[in-house]
C-alpha positions in Angstrom: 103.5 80.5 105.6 104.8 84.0 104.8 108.5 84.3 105.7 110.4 88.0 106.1 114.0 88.1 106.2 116.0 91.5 106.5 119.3 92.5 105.6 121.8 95.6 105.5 122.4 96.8 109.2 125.1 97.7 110.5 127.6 100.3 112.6 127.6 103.6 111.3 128.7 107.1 112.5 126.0 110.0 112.7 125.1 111.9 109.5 126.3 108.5 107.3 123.4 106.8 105.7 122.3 103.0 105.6 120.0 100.8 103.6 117.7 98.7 104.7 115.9 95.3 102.5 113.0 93.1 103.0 112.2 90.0 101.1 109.3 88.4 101.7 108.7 84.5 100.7 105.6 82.3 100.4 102.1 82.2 99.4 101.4 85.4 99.2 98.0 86.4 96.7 98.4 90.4 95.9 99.9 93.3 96.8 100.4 93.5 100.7 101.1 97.0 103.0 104.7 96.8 104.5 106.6 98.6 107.1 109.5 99.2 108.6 109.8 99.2 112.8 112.2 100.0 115.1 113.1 98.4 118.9 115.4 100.1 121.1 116.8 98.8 124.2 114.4 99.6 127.4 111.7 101.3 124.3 108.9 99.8 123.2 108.5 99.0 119.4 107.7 101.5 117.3 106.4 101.8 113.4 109.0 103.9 111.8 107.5 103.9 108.0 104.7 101.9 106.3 103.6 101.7 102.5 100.4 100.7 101.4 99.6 99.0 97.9 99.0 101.6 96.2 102.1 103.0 97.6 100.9 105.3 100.0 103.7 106.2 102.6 103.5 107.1 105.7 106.5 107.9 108.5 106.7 108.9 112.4 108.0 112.4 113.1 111.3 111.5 113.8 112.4 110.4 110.5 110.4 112.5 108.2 112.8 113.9 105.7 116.0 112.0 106.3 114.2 108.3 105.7 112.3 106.7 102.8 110.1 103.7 102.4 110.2 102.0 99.3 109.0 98.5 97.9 108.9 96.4 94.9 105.6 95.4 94.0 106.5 92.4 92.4 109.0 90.9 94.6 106.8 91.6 97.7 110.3 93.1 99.1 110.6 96.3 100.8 113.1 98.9 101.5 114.1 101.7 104.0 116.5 104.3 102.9 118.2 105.9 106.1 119.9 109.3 105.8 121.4 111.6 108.3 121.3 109.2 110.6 121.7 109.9 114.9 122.5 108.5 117.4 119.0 108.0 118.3 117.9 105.9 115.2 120.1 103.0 117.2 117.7 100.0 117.0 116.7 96.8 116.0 114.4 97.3 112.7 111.7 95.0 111.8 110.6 94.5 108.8 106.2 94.3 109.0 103.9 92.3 106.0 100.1 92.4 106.7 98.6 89.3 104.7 95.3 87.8 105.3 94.5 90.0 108.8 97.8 88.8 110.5 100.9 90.3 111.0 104.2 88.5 110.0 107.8 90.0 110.9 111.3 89.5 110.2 113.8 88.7 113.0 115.5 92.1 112.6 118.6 93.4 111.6 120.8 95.9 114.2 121.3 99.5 113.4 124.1 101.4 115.5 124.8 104.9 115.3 127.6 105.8 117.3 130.7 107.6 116.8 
């Protein structure tokens, strides 16, 4: 069973920055891709950032340029930088592991942006 617990949310005020971490626990043979999605209220849920094994990254629109997608290999953890944030980023994040052709998720951690 492959367990994914995230952490660092919070309250911020637009243009601050926040960061985001993954751990993941359990069996888990290899390197795995790993994302990073967002839910807000009334939105469906969106992939923000993903990052393959060999470390390709890739991010929606939105957040190009202001957020980063990083992981540690070893750890099978992953991370999501968050700069110059909006209003707009306001969401649940999800933290994604594909491992053995299902899809595990974290219970999410709050992100508000508000002044």
């Amino acid at each position: 069973q492959v367990q994914l617990v995230e952490s660092g949310g919070g309250l911020v005020q637009p243009g601050g920055s926040l960061s985001l971490s993954c751990a993941a626990s359990g069996r888990i043979n290899g390197i795995s891709p790993m994302g990073w999605y967002r839910q807000a209220p009334g939105k469906q849920r969106e992939l923000v950032a993903n990052i393959t094994d060999n470390l390709n990254r890739a991010y929606v629109d939105s957040v190009k340029g202001r957020f980063t997608i990083s992981r540690d290999t070893y750890k099978n953890a992953a991370y999501l930088q968050m700069n110059s944030l909006k209003p707009e980023d306001t969401a649940v994040y999800y933290c994604n592991l594909r491992y053995g052709g299902m899809d595990y998720w974290g219970k999410g951690t709050l992100v508000t942006v508000s002044s």
